[in-house]
Structure formats: C-alpha cells, structure tokens
C-alpha positions as CSV (number, residue, x, y, z in Angstrom):
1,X,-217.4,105.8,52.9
2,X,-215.4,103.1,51.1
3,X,-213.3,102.1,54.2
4,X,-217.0,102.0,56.3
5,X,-218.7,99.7,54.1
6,X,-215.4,97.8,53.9
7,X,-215.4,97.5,57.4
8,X,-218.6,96.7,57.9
9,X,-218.6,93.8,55.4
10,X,-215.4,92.0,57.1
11,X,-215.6,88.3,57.3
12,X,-219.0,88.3,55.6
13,X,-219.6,86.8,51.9
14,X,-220.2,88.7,49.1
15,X,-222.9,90.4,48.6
16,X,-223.1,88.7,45.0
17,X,-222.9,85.6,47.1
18,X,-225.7,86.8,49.3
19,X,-227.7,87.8,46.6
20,X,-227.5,84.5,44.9
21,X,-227.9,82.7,48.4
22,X,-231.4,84.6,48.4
23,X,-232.0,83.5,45.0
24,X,-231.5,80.4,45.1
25,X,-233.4,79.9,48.6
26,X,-236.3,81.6,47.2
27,X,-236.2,78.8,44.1
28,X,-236.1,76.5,46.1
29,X,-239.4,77.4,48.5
30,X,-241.5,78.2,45.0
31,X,-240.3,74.6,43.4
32,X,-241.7,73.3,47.2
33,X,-244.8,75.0,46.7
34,X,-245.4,73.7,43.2
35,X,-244.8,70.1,44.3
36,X,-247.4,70.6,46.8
37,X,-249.6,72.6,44.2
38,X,-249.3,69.7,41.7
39,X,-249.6,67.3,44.0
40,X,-253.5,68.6,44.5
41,X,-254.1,69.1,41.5
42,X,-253.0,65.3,40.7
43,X,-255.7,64.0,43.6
44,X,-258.5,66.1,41.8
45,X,-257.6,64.8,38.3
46,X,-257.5,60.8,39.9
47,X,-260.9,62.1,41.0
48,X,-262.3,63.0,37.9
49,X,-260.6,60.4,35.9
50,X,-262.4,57.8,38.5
51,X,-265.9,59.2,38.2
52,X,-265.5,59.0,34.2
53,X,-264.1,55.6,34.3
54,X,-266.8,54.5,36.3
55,X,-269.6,56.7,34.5
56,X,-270.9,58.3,37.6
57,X,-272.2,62.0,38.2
58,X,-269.5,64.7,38.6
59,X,-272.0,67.1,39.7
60,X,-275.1,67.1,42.7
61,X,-278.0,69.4,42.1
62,X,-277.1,71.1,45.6
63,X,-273.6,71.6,45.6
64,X,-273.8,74.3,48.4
65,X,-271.5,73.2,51.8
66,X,-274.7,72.6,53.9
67,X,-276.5,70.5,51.2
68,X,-276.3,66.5,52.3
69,X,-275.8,65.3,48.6
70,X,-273.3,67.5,46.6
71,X,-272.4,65.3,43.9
72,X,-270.1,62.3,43.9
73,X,-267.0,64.5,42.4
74,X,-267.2,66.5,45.6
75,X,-267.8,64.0,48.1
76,X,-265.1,61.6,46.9
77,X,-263.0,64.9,47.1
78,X,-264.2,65.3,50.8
79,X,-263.8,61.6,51.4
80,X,-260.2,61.5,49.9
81,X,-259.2,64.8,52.0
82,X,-260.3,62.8,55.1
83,X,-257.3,60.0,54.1
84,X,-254.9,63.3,53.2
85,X,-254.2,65.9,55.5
86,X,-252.6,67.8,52.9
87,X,-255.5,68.0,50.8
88,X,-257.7,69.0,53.8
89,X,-255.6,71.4,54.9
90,X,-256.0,73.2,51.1
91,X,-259.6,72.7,50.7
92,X,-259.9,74.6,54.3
93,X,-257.6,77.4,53.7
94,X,-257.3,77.5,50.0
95,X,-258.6,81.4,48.4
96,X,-257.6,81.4,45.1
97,X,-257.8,77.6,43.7
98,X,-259.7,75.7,45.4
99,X,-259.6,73.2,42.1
100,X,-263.4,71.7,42.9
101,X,-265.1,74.2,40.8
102,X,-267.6,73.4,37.5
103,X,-264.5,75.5,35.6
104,X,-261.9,73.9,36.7
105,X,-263.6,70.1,36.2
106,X,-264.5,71.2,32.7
107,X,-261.1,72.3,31.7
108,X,-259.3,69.0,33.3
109,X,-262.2,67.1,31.3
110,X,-260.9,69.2,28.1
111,X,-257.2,67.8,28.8
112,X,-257.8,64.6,29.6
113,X,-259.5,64.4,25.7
114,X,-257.0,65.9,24.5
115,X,-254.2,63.7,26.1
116,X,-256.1,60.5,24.8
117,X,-256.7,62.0,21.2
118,X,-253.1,62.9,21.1
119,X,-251.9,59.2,21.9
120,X,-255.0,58.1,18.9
121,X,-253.5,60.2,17.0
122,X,-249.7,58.8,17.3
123,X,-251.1,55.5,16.9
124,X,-253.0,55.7,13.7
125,X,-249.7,57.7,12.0
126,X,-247.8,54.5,13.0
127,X,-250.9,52.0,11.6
128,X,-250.2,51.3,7.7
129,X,-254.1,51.5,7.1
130,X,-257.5,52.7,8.8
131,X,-261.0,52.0,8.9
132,X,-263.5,53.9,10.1
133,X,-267.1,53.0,11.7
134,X,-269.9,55.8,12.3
135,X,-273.6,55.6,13.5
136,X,-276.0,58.2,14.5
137,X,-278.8,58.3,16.3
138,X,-280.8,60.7,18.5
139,X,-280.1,60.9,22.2
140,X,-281.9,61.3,25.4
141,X,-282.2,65.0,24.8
142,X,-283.6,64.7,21.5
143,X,-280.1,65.6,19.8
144,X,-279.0,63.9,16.8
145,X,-275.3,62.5,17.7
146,X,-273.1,60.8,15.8
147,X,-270.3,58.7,16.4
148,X,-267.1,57.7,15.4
149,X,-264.9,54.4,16.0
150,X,-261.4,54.2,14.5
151,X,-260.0,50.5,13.9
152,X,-256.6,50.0,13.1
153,X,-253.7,47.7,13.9
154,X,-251.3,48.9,17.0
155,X,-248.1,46.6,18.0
156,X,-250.2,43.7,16.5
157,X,-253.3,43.9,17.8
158,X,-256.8,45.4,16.6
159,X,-257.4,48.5,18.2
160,X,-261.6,49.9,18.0
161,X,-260.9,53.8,19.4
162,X,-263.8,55.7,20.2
163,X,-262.5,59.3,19.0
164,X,-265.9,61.5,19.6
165,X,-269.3,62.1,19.5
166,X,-270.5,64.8,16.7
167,X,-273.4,66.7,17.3
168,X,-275.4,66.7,13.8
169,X,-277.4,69.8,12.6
170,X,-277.9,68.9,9.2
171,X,-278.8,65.1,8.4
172,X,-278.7,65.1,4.8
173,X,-275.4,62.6,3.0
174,X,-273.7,66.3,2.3
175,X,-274.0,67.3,6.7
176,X,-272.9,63.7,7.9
177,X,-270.3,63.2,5.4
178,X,-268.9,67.2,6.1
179,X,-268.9,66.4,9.5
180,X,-266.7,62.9,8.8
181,X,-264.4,64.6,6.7
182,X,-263.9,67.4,8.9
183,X,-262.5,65.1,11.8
184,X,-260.6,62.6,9.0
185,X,-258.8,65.8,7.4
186,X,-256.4,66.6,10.3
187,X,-255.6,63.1,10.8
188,X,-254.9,62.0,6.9
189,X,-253.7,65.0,5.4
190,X,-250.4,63.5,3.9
191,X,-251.7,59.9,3.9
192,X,-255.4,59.7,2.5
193,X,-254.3,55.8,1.1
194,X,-254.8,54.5,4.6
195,X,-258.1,55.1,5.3
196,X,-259.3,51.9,3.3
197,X,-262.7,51.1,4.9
198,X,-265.9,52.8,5.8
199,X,-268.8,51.2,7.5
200,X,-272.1,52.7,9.0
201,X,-275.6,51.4,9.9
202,X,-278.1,50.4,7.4
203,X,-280.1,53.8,6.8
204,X,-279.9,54.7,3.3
205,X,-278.5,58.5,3.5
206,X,-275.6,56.9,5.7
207,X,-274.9,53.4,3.3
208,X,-276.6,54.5,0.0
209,X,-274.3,53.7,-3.3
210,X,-275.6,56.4,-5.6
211,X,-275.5,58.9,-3.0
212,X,-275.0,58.1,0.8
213,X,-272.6,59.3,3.1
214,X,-270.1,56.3,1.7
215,X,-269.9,57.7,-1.9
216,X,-269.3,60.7,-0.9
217,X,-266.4,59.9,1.4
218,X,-264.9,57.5,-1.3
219,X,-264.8,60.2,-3.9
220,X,-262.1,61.4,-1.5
221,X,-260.2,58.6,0.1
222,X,-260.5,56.2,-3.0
223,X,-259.3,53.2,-1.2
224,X,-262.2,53.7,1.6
225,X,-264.4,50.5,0.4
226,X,-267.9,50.8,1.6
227,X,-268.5,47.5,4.3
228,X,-271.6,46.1,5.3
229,X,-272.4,45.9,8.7
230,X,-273.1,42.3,9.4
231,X,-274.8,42.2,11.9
232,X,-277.6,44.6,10.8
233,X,-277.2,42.3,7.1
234,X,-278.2,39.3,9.4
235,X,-281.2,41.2,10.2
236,X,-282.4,41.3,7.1
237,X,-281.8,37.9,6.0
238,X,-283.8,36.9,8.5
239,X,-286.3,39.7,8.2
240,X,-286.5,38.5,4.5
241,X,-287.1,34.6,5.5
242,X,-289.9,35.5,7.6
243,X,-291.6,37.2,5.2
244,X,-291.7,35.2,2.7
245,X,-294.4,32.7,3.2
246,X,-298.4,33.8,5.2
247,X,-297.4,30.9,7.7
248,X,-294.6,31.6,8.9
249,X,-296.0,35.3,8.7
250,X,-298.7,33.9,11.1
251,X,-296.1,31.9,13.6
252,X,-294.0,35.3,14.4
253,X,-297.0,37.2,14.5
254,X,-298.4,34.9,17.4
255,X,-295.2,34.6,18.7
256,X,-294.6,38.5,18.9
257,X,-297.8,38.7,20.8
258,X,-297.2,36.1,23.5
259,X,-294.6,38.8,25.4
260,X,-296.6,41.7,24.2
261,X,-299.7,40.4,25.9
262,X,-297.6,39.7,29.3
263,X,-295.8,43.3,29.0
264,X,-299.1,45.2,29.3
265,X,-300.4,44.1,33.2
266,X,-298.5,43.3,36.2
267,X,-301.5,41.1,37.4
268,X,-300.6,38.8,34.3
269,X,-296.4,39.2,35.3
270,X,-297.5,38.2,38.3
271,X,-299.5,35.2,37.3
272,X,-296.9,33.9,35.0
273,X,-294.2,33.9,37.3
274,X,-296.1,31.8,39.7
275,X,-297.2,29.3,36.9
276,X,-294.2,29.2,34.6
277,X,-291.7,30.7,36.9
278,X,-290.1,32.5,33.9
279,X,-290.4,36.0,32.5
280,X,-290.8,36.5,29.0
281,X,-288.0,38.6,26.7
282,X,-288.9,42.2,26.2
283,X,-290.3,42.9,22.3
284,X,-287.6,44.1,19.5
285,X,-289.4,43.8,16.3
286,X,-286.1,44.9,14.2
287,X,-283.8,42.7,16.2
288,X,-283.9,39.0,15.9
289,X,-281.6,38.2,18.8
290,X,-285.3,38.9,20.8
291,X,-287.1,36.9,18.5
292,X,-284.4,34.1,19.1
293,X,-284.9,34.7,23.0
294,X,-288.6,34.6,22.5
295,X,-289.0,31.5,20.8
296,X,-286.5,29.1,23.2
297,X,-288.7,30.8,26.0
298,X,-291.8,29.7,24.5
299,X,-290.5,26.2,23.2
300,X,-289.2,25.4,26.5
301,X,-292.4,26.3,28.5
302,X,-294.9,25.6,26.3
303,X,-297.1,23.6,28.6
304,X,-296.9,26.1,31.3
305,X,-297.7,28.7,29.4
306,X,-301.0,26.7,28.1
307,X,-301.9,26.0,31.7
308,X,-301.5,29.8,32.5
309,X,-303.8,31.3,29.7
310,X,-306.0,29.0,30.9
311,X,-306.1,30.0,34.6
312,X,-306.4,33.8,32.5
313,X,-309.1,31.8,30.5
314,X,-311.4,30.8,33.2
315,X,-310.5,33.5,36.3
316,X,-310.2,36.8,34.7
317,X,-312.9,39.3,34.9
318,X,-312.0,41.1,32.0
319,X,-313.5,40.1,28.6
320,X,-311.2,41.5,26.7
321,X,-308.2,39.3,28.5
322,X,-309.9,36.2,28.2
323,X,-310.3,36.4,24.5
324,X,-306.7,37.0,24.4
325,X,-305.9,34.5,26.8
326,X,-308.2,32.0,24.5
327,X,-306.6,32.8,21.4
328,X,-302.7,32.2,22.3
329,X,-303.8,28.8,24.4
330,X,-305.2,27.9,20.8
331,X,-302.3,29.1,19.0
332,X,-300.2,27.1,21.3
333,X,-301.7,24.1,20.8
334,X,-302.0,24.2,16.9
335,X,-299.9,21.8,15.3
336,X,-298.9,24.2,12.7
337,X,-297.5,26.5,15.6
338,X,-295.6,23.6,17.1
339,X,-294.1,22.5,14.1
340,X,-292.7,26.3,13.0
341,X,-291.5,26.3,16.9
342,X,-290.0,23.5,17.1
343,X,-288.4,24.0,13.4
344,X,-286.7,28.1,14.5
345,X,-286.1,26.7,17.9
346,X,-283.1,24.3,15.3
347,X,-282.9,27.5,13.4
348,X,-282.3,30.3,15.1
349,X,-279.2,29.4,17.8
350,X,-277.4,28.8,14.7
351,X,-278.5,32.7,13.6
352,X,-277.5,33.8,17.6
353,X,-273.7,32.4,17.2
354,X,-273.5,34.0,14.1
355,X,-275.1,37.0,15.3
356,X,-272.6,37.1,18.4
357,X,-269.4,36.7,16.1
358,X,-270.4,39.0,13.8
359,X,-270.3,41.3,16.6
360,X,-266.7,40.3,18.3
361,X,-264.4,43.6,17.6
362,X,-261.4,41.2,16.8
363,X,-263.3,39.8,14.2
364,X,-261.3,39.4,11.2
365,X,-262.3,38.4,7.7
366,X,-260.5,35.0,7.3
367,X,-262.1,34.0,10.4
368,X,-265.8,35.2,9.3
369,X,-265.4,33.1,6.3
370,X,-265.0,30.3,8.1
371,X,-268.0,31.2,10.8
372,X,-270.4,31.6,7.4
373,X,-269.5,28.4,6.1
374,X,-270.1,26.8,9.4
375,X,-273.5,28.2,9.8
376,X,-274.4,27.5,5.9
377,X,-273.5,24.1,6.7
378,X,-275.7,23.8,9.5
379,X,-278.8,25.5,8.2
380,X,-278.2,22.7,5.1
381,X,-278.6,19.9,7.7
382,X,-281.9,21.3,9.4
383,X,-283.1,21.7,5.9
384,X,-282.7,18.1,5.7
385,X,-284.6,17.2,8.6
386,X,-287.4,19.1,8.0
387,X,-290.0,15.9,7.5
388,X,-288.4,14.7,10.5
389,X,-289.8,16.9,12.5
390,X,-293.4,17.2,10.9
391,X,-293.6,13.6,11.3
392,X,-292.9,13.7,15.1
393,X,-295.4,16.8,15.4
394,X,-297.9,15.1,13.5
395,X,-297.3,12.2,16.1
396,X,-296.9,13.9,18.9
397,X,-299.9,16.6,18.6
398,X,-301.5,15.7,15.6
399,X,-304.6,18.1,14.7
400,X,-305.3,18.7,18.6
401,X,-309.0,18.1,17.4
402,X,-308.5,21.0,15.3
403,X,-311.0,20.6,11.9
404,X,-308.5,21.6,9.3
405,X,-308.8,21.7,4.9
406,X,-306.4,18.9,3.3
407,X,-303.3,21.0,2.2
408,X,-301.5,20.7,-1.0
409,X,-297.6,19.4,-1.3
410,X,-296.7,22.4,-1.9
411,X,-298.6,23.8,1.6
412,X,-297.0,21.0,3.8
413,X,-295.1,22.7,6.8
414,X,-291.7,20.9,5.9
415,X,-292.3,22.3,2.2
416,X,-292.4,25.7,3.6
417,X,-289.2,25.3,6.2
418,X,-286.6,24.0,3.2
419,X,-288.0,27.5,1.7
420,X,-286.7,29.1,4.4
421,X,-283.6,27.3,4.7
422,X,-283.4,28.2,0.9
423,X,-283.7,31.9,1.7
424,X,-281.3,31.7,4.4
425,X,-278.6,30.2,2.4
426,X,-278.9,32.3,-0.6
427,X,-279.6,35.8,1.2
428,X,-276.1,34.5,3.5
429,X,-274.0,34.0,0.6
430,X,-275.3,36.9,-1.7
431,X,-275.2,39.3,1.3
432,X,-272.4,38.3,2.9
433,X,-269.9,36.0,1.1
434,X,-269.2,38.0,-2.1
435,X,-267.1,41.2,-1.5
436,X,-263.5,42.5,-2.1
437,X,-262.4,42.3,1.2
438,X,-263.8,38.2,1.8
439,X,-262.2,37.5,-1.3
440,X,-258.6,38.7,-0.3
441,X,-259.1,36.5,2.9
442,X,-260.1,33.7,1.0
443,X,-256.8,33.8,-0.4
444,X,-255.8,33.4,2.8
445,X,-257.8,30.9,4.9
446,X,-255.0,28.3,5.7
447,X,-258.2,25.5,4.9
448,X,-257.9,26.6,1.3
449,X,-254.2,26.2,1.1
450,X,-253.7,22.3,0.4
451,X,-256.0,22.9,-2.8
452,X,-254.1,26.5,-3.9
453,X,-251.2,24.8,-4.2
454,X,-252.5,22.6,-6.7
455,X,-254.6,25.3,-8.4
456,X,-253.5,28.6,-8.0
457,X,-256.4,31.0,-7.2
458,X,-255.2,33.6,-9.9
459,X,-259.0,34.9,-10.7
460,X,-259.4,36.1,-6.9
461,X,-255.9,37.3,-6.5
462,X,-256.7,39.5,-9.8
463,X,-259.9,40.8,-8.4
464,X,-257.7,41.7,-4.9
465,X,-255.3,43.3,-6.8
466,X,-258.2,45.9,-8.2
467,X,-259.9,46.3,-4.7
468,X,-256.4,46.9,-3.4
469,X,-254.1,48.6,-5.5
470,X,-251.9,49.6,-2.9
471,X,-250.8,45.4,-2.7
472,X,-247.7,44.3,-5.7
473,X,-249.3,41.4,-7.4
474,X,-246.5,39.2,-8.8
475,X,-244.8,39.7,-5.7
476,X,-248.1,38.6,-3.8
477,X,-248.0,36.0,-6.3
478,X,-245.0,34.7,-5.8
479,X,-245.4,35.2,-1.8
480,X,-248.2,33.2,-2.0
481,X,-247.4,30.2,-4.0
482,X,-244.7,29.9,-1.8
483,X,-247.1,29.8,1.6
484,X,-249.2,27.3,0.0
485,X,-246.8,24.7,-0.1
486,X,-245.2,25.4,3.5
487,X,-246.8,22.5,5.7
488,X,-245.6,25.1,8.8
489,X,-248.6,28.0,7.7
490,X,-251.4,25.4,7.1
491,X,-252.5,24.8,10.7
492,X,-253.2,29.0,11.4
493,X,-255.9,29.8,12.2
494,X,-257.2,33.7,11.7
495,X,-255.4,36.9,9.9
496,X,-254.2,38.2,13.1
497,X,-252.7,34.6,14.1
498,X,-251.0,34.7,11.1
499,X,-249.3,37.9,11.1
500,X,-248.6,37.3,14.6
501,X,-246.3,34.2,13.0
502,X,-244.6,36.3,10.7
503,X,-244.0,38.8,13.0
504,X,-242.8,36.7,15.8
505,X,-240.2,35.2,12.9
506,X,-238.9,38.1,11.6
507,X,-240.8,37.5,8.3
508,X,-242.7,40.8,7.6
509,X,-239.6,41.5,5.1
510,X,-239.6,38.3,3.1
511,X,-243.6,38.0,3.1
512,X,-243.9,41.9,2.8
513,X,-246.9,42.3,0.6
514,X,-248.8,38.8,2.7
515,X,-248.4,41.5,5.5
516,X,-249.8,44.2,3.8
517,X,-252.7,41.7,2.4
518,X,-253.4,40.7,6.3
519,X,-253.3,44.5,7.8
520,X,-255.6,45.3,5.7
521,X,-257.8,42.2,6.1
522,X,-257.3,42.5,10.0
523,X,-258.1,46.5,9.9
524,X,-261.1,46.3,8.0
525,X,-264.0,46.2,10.7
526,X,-266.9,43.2,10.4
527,X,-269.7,45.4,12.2
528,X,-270.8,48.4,13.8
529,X,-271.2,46.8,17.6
530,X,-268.8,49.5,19.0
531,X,-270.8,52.3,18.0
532,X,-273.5,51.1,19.4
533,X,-271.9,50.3,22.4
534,X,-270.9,53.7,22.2
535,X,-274.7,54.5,22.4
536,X,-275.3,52.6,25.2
537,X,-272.3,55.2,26.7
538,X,-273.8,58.4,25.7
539,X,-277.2,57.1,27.7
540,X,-275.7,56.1,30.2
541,X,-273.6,58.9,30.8
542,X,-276.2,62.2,29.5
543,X,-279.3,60.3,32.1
544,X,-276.2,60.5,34.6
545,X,-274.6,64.2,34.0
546,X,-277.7,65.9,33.2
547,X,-278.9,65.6,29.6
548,X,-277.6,69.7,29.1
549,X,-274.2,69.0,28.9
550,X,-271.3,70.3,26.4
551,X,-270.6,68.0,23.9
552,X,-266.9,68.8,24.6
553,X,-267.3,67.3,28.0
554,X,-269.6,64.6,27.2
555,X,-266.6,63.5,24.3
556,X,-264.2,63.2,27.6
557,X,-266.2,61.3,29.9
558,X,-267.4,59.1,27.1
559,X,-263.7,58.7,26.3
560,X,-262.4,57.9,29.4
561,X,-265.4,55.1,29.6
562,X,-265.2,53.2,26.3
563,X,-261.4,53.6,26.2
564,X,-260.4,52.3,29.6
565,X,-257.6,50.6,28.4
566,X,-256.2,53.2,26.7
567,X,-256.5,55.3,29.8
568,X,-254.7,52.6,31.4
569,X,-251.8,52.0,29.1
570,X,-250.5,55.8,28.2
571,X,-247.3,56.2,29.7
572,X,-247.5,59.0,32.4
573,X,-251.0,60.0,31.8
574,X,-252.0,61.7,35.0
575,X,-248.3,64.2,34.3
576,X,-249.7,64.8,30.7
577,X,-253.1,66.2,31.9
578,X,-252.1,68.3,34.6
579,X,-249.1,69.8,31.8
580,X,-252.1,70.2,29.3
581,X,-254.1,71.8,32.1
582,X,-251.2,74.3,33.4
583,X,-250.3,74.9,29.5
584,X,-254.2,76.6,28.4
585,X,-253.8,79.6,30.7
586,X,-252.4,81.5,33.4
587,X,-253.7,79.9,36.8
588,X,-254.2,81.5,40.1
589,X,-251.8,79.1,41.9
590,X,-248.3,78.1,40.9
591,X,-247.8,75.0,38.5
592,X,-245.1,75.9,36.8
593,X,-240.9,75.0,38.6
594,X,-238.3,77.9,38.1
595,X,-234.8,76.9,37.5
C-alpha cells in the first residue's frame, strides 16, 4: 500500500503543497469576488450620496420594473449601469444582493450619518471650546423638530455642523432641554468646560432666564452663557420703533396693505405688472427684511403705483376694490406717508446690512462690535437730517390739497423720526452692545488698542475674567499690555484674523491666554441663521422624500445636504461607509477579504 501510493505520487508535489496550492487559489478567487462585490456596492453608495447632496427623491411612487418613473435613486442606478457593464451585468443576474432595495438604501443612509458624526465627533474633542445653537419648529407633517448646530473652531477656521434633527414629544423647558442634554452627554462627558455658549430662538420656554431651556442647560455646563440671537434681537428693536408712536403705526399699517391688497387677485398682479412693471414683496409681518423690501419697492414706484390704483379706481367693477384702490392712491399721496417713506427708505438699508451680518456664520464678536458702531453712527446722522427731509416734502408735495388740523411741535413728522432714531439707538446698545462675550472682544478690537495702552481697560478685563473663568487674568494682563503697544497687531482686523497671526507666527505659546480669549470669542455664535437654514433643509427634503419618513434617515440626507463640505473633506469617505455598512450585519454577498 505504502509502495503504491509512493509510486503513484512520483514526481508530483506534496500533497501539503497541493493542499496549500488549493488554498491559496481559492483566496485568491474570493478576494476577486469581493473587489467586484465592493466595487458595486461603492457605485450604489456614490448614488445615494449624489441624490442627498443634491436633495432629490431616493424613491418613485411606482418602483415596479414596468413603471416609467421609479424614482431618481433607481434610474441614476439604471443610467450609471448603462456607462458600466459590470454593474449591468449584476443588476441582471444578481439573486441575493441586488443593493437597490428600500433596506439596503436605508442602512447605507444609517452609515453615511454615522461616518460624518464620527469625524464631528473627532473634531469637537480637538476644539478647546463649543457652542451650541438649537431651534424648533413644526414641519411639513405637523411634527415638532428640533435642531441642532455645533460651532467650534477646526485647524483655524469656524466650523457650524449640523449634527441632527430631534423629533420633540414634549415641548415643555424640561422635554427640549432632556433632549439637548441627551445628545451633549456622549460628546462632553470628561469635558463639560467647553461647551461655553448656548443660543436658541426668541420663544420664551427655549430663551427664558428663570426657567427656559438655557437655565436649565447652564445649571449643568456652567460656562454655557446664554447668547442672544441677533438677528431675531434686530426684530424687536425694530418691532419696538414702530410701535411707539400712532403715525408711524399708521405708515406700516398702509404700507403692509399695499402688497396685501395685490397678493389677493391675479387680475390686479396682472395690472400692476403692465403699469409698474414690478411685483411687490410677499408679506412677513414678524420679519423686517420684508418690510425693508416693501418700502424701497414702494418709494421707488410711487407714481406708478398711483397711476395704477387709479386705473383700479375708475375701471374696476367691483365696489369693494375701488374703495381699496381709492384709499392707498390717498395714502400715497399724503404728505405724511411720503415723509415716513422717504425717512425708513434712509433707515432701513442701514437695518438690512446689519441684518445680513448678523447673519454671516463667520461672524465673530470683535467684528460685530465694529458693525454696531457703524450702524449707530449712521442712524445718528439720519437723525440729524430729519428737518431736511420734511422741508423737501413739504416742498415737494405739500398738503396735496389735503385739509389738515395745525399740529403741535411736538406732532411735527421730524419730531416723531429723531424718536425713532432715539429708540433705535438705545434698544441697539441695550440689546445688543452690553454682554460678557462683546466685552471680552472689546478688549480686543485692534481700534481700541492705541487708547488701552494709555489706559488700561482693567474694569472690562475683570468682568471677562468672571464670564470666563477658564482665562488666567494677570497673565491675560500682562499679554495684553504687551499687544497694545505692538504697532504690528494694530492694523487686524477680526478675532479669527488675529489668531490666524499668532498662529501663523508660532505665537499661541507666548500669547497663550490671548488665544484662549479669541477661541472663545470666535466659537461663540452671533445668530441662529444655520438653524434656520437647516429648516429650509428639512422642507425641502420631507416635500421631496415623502413627509413619512424616519427621522434616522431624514438626519442622513439632511446631513449630507447642509454639510457638503464636510462630505467633501473626510479622508476616504466612500471606504468608511461601505466598512460601516459591511460591519452592522452579516450580508448575503461577500464584503469581507480572507488572508
């Protein structure tokens, strides 16, 4: 038997050589087959990731293989088989993984937000500080949502990260701050110092200081200083100006009702685009950036819009739009209209820059003291030419044979526009110009510098030193005296500028606590404009993707739209998905190489 097999074996190889011959052959065709399995599943993730980019529908209503529509997900996979033979070949013979199914989408959605949370998450553990910005509000399927934005500084420059939408059951300070600190927990747990700002819109249970959501989160990150959203501060102010006096009440009310009397009849559209070839802005009682819109459209076509009520005036059939027509021709031509038109149509550009870099997510505090002292300024020069322009009204349009009663001084337009200006400059600097964070970039705004080297700003740098007690004080003392008098720092303009110079010159070491002073002047966020971009996402997307959809999967698509960049920039991203894909459970094709 021995000498058989011996013989039969002569001038063969082993059969321990065989055996690992086989082996390694058959590692070799599995590693093969999981290049070409990976390879598909990398086309449908570049799929995916393009339809979330792009915020387009993953899924048709008829997704059946004789329907015509199917959904853009499965046509772009049709229409990217038709450039790849190999992916053709699969989708026609594939049994077990076909990779086009809801399941399959869902779960790649799950680990593309979990890739991109992962690389948030590495970021914010190297940030030295955080701030975080949260809105709600009810969506297209009548579901409370609310988001959050994490700000903080990444290789020098100002990060806004959308991390998720939260669906809110219980809207009380207690729900929406559980639900905050649920999500903050994970993320902080050895280092609740960083978060050191909070900000949220201007309802009550979400900013209230005896018992909102902000209180409540301070009471357990006790450096997280409750900040105004400017923006929505700005709508107050203004709010507040307008209130104040039953002419100016009058003027927006007139105003308001110009566009409000357009909006309700295509007939009058119709007739005001042929007479004042212009459309009038769409009404937003709580948001002045319309009322700005709606009074340079008025000012600018004034006359045309006289001549067109009149046509209304005279042609209409309807009684009811004549009288309406008659009325705003008569409030256009009152010189007490004109003279509050002419007078916002000075004031309120100055309120739409300041409204637009309030809302710039590299907005930094040095820089938003300087933007509020530049519109102060300005508002303080209209309030001096307030007589100036009564005087040319009065010359201009006079009483437009209007009977009018003789008016007191204290009645005269101009009277009533420096009370405005008054109100606008006090509101600005009460509402705006006095808080912790401000102060600590007042210290330093290079403009103040010349002036702080002279007189050493000790009050503010004591009341810093409480807002922030994470900052050394003699050695930010001694840091900044030292700055003041450097002719090289006084021409910077902006935090980040500034850091960028001491980073760029090896200086973060020698001006350590300046550094710590500007990340956390640069990290703490000016407004809430990315939430509500955010918003303007989760529309989007949920009238897209059908208004049913998983918060899980809305939280990737949203993701993958407001954080392009980020998308963009992670190293290897389409590898990390498909590992985080192959990792949650045991697929029907082969992912995974043997060695």
């Amino acid at each position: 038997m021995i000498c058989s097999t011996e013989l039969a074996l002569l001038g063969t190889a082993s059969i321990t050589a065989q055996l690992d011959s086989a082996y390694r052959q058959n590692i070799i065709k599995h590693n093969e087959q999981v290049d070409k399995n990976r390879y598909l599943l990398k086309r449908i993730i570049n799929c995916i990731k393009f339809c979330g980019k792009l915020e387009l529908a993953l899924r048709g209503h008829d997704e059946s293989e004789d329907s015509e529509n199917r959904g853009i997900f499965r046509e772009l996979i049709n229409f990217t088989s038709e450039l790849d033979t190999i992916l053709k070949e699969h989708l026609k013979s594939a049994t077990l993984f076909k990779g086009t199914s809801k399941t399959v989408q869902n779960e790649i959605l799950d680990s593309t937000l979990e890739v991109c949370q992962q690389e948030i998450r590495q970021q914010i553990n190297a940030a030295e500080f955080l701030a975080i910005q949260c809105d709600e509000t009810t969506d297209i399927s009548h579901h409370c949502q609310m988001v959050m934005i994490f700000r903080y500084l990444h290789e020098g420059e100002i990060q806004e990260r959308f991390w998720r939408f939260l669906s809110v059951t219980d809207k009380t300070a207690e729900g929406l701050a559980k639900c905050i600190e649920e999500e903050l927990g994970p993320l902080l747990k050895d280092s609740p110092h960083k978060l050191i700002a909070q900000t949220y819109d201007g309802a009550n249970v979400m900013s209230g200081s005896s018992g909102g959501v902000q209180t409540k989160i301070k009471q357990k990150y006790q450096n997280a200083h409750f900040i105004h959203c400017y923006a929505h501060q700005l709508n107050l102010i203004m709010q507040r100006a307008a209130s104040q006096n039953p002419k100016v009440k009058v003027f927006f009310s007139n105003l308001s009702a110009i566009p409000s009397f357009f909006s309700n009849s295509t007939h009058r559209c119709d007739l005001l685009e042929k007479i004042v070839k212009t459309k009038m802005p769409k009404l937003a009682p709580t948001r002045w950036n319309y009322n700005i819109r709606t009074v340079s459209a008025v000012f600018e076509n004034r006359e045309s819009l006289i001549d067109c009520f009149r046509e209304l005036e005279n042609k209409c059939d309807k009684t009811i739009t004549s009288k309406e027509a008659y009325g705003l021709r008569r409030a256009l031509e009152d010189s007490d209209f004109i003279f509050f038109l002419t007078f916002f149509h000075k004031t309120l550009p100055h309120v739409a820059i300041l409204f637009n870099q309030f809302q710039s997510r590299n907005k930094d505090s040095v820089q938003l003291l300087k933007d509020i002292d530049v519109f102060v300024k300005a508002i303080v020069l209209i309030r001096d030419t307030t007589e100036d322009i009564q005087q040319t009204v009065e010359n201009e349009h006079g009483d437009n044979g209007n009977k009018r009663r003789k008016v007191g001084p204290e009645e005269r337009n101009c009277i009533i526009a420096k009370e405005v200006c008054d109100i606008i400059i006090v509101q600005t600097k009460e509402r705006l110009s006095y808080r912790g964070h401000l102060e600590a970039a007042s210290l330093l705004d290079t403009q103040n510098f010349t002036n702080y080297s002279r007189y050493f700003p000790a009050k503010i740098l004591n009341s810093v030193v409480t807002y922030y007690p994470m900052v050394n004080k003699e050695k930010l003392k001694t840091e900044l005296e030292v700055m003041y008098m450097r002719e090289d720092f006084k021409n910077i303009t902006g935090g980040l500028n500034l850091l960028s110079l001491l980073t760029n010159n090896n200086l973060e070491e020698t001006f350590s606590e300046v550094t710590k002073l500007l990340q956390i002047i640069i990290t703490t966020p000016m407004s809430t404009s990315e939430a509500e971009r955010c918003f303007s996402t989760l529309k989007r997307i949920k009238s897209f993707l059908r208004n049913s959809m998983g918060n899980e999967r809305l939280n990737a698509l949203a993701m993958m739209s407001v954080n392009k960049n980020l998308v963009h920039n992670i190293s290897n991203f389409d590898e990390k998905v498909m590992e985080h894909f192959i990792s949650q459970k045991d697929r029907r094709l082969d992912f995974t190489y043997k060695h």
